[in-house]
C-alpha positions in Angstrom: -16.3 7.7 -15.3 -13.4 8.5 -17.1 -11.9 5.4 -19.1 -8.5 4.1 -19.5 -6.3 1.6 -20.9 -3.4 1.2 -19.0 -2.5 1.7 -15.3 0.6 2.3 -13.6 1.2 1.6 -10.1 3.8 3.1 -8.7 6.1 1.7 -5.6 8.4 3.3 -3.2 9.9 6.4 -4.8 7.8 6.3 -7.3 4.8 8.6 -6.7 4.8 10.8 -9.8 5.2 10.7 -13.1 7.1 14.3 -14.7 6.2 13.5 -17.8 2.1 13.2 -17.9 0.8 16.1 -19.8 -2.9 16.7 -19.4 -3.4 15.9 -15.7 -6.1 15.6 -13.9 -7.2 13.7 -10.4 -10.1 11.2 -9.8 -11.0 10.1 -7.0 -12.9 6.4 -7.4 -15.1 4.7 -4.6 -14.8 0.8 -5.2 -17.1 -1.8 -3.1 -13.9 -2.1 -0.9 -13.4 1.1 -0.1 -11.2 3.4 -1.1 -7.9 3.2 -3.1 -4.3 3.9 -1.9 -4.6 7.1 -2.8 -7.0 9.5 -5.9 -5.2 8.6 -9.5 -3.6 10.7 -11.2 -4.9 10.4 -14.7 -2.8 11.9 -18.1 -0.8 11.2 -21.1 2.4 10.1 -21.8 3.2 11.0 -25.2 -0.6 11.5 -26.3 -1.9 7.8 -25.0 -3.9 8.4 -21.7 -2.7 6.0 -18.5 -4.0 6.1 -14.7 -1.4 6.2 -12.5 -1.8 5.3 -8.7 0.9 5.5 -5.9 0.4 2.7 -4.2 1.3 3.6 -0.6 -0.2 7.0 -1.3 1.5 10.1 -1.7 4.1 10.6 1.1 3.9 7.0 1.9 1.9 6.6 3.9 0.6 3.3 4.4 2.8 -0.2 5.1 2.3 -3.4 2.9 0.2 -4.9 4.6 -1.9 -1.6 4.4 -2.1 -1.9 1.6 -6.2 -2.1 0.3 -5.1 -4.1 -2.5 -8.9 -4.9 -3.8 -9.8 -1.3 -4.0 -6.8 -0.5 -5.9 -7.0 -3.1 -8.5 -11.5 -2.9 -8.5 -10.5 0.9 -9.3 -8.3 0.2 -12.4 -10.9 -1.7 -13.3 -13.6 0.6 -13.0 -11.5 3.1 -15.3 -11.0 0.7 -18.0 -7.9 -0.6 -17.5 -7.0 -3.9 -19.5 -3.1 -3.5 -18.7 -1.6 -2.4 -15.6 2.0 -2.3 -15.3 3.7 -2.1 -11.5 6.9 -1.0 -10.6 8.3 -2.2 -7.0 11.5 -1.8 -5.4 12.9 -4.9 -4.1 16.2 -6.4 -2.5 18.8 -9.0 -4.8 19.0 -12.8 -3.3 21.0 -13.1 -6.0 24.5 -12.1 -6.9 23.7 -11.2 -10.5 21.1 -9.2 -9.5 23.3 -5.6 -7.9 21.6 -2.4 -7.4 20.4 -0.6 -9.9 19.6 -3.5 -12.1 15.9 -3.9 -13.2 14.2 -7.2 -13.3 11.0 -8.4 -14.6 9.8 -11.7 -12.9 7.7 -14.2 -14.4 7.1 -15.8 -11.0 6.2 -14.9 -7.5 5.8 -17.3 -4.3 3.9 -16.3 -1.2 5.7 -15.3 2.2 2.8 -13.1 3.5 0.6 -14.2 6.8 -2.0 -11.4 6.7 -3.5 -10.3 3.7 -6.0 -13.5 3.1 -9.3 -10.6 2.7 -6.9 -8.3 0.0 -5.9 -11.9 -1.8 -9.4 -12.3 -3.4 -12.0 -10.5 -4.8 -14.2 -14.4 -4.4 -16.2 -15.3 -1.6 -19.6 -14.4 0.4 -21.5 -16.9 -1.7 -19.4 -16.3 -5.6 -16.7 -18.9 -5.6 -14.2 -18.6 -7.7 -10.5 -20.4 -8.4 -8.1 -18.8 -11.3 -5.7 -19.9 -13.6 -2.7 -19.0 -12.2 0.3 -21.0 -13.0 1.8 -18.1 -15.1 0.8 -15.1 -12.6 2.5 -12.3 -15.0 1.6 -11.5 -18.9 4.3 -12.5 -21.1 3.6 -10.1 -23.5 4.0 -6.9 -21.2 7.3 -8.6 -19.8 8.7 -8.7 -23.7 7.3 -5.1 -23.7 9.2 -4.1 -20.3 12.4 -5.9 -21.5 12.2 -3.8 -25.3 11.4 -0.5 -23.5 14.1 -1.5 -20.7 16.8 -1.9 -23.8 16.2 1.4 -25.9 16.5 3.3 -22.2 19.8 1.2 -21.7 18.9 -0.2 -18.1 20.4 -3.3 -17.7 17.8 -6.1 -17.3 17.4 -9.3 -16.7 14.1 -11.3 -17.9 12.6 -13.5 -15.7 12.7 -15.0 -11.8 10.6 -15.2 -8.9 9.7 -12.6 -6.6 9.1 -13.6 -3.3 6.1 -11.7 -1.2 7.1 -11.1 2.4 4.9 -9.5 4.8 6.9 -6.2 6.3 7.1 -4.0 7.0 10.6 -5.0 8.7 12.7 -6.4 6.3 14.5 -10.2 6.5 16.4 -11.6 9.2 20.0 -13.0 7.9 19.0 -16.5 8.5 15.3 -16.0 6.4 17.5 -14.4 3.7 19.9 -17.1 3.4 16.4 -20.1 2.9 15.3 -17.9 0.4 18.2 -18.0 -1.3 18.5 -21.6 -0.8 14.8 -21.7 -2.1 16.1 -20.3 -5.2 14.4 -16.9 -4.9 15.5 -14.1 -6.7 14.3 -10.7 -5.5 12.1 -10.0 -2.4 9.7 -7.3 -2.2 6.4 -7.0 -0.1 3.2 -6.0 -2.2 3.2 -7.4 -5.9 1.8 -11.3 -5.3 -1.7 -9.5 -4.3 -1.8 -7.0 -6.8 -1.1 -9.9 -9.6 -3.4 -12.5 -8.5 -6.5 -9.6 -7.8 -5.3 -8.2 -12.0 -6.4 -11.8 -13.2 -9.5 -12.6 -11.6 -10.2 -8.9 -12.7 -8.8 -10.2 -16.2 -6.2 -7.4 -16.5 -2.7 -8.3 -18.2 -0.2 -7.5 -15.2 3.9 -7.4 -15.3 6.2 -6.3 -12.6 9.4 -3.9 -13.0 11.3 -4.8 -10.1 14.1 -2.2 -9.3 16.8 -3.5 -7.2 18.2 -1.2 -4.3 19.8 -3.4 -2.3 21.0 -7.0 -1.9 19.2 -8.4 1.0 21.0 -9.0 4.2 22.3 -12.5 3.1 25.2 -10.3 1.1 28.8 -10.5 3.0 29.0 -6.6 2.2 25.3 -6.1 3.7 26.9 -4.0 6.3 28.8 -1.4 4.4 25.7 -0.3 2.5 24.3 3.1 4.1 20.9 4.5 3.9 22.3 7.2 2.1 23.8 4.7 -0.8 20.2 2.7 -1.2 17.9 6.2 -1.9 21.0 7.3 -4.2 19.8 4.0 -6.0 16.2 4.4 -5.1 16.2 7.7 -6.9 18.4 6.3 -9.8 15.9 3.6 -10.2 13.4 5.5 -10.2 14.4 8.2 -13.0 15.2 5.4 -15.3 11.8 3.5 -14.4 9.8 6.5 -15.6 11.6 6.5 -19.0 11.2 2.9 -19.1 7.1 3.3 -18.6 6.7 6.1 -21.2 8.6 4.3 -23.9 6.3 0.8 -22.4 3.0 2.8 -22.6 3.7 3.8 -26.3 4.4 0.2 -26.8 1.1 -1.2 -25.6 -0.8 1.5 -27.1 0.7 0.4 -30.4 0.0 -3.5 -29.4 -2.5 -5.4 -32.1 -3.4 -8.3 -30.4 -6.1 -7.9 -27.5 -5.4 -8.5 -23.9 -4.8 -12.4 -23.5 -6.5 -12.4 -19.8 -9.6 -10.6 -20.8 -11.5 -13.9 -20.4 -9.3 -15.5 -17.5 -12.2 -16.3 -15.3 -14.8 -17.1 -17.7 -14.4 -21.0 -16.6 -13.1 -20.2 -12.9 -16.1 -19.3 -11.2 -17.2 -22.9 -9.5 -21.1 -21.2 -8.5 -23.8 -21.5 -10.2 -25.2 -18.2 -11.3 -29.1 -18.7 -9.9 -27.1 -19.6 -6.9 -25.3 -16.0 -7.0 -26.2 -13.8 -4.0 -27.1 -10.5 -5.0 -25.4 -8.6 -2.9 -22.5 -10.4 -3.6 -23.2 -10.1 -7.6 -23.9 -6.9 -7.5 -20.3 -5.6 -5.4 -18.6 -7.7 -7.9 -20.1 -6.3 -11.2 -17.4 -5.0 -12.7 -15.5 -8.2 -12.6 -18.0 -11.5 -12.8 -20.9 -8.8 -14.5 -20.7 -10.1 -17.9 -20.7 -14.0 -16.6 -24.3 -13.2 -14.9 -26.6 -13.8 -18.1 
């Protein structure tokens, strides 16, 4: 199979990438099916990335659609040690307006159905990760740089909180999370950052905001037509913002700090391991087994 380094995911409006040169499609079976969608594989400026939408093309699937397992297993499969994810997402915050880019270093858990895409553990491997600091530092100073030399304004840092969807917030909902101290909601990067480090892949979120959430006294005035004039906005400035990222990690020296995350998570013992459950999970616990 054809190998990788980095992966982009993209999020809603972002299903291409006009600047890949080289491209080809590959379709990849993982033990948990199939993916959101084939990846398109190319480069940006000569270094070669996978890049997946993650609703599929024409959007086709909800959040909690989403096969989250099969889409991280995949970028796995193909090499990837750094996967950077773009998501669109709604400002709790007044500092945060649309248009604005933010890269969290925290996320917090509002979803109810997703417990089977949360894990690739279980069915007799047991395994609990590190995951106090659910993003990789070193791709968010990345993001931030890239974000800079493009001219997006940026801000570094905050929790993303992880609804379930597909309907958006109620006003009162909105208003706790702010009161929570949440900064941006969104409804698919918790799983997709929690599955990258018990794959050991470095993850970072680019959250584009389109919206303040409902909580915002001027909620009301905001049409459908203003948040996919930001959408779109968002999104042209997100592709600059991953080609001049990729470059960045391509040029990075030090080695992917996750690449041994679960090397002292996995709580069975391996004669204990059941081989069907070893084998599904090769690409992952594999180099563990001996």
């Amino acid at each position: 199979m054809e190998q990788v380094q980095i992966g982009i995911i993209g999020g809603s409006g972002l299903y291409q990438m006009p600047e890949l040169e080289n491209v080809r499609e590959i379709a990849v079976d993982t033990p948990f099916g199939k993916p959101s969608d084939a990846f398109i594989v190319g480069e940006l400026d000569g270094v070669k990335v996978a890049f997946l939408p993650r609703h599929g093309r024409g959007h086709k699937l909800t959040p909690s659609e989403l096969p989250f397992r099969a889409n991280i297993y995949a970028m796995k499969l193909l090499g990837a040690e750094y996967v950077l994810s773009v998501s669109a997402v709604g400002s709790l915050q007044e500092q945060y307006a649309p248009t604005d880019f933010l890269i969290p270093d925290q996320f917090f858990d509002r979803t109810r159905a997703r417990t089977n895409e949360s894990t690739f553990f279980g069915d007799g491997i047991v395994g609990h990760v590190t995951f106090a600091h659910p993003v990789c530092s070193e791709l968010g100073d990345i993001l931030e740089a890239s974000c800079k030399s493009v001219g997006v304004k940026t801000h570094r840092g905050g929790t993303y909180i992880c609804m379930e969807g597909p309907a958006f917030s109620t006003k009162a909902e909105s208003k706790v999370y702010r009161q929570w101290g949440m900064d941006v909601i969104g409804m698919t990067n918790l799983q997709e950052a929690k599955l990258a480090r018990e794959a050991e892949i470095a993850y970072a979120t680019l959250a584009l905001v389109t919206d303040y959430d409902c909580w915002h006294e001027a909620h009301d005035a905001v049409t459908i037509d203003m948040v996919i004039e930001y959408l779109n906005k968002n999104v042209r400035n997100a592709q600059l913002v991953l080609k001049d990222a990729v470059k960045r990690v391509a040029a990075k020296q030090t080695p992917n700090q996750y690449r041994d995350a679960i090397k002292n998570a996995i709580f069975t013992a391996r004669e204990n391991w059941p081989a069907e459950t070893a084998k599904k999970l090769d690409a992952i616990v594999g180099k563990y087994a001996s």
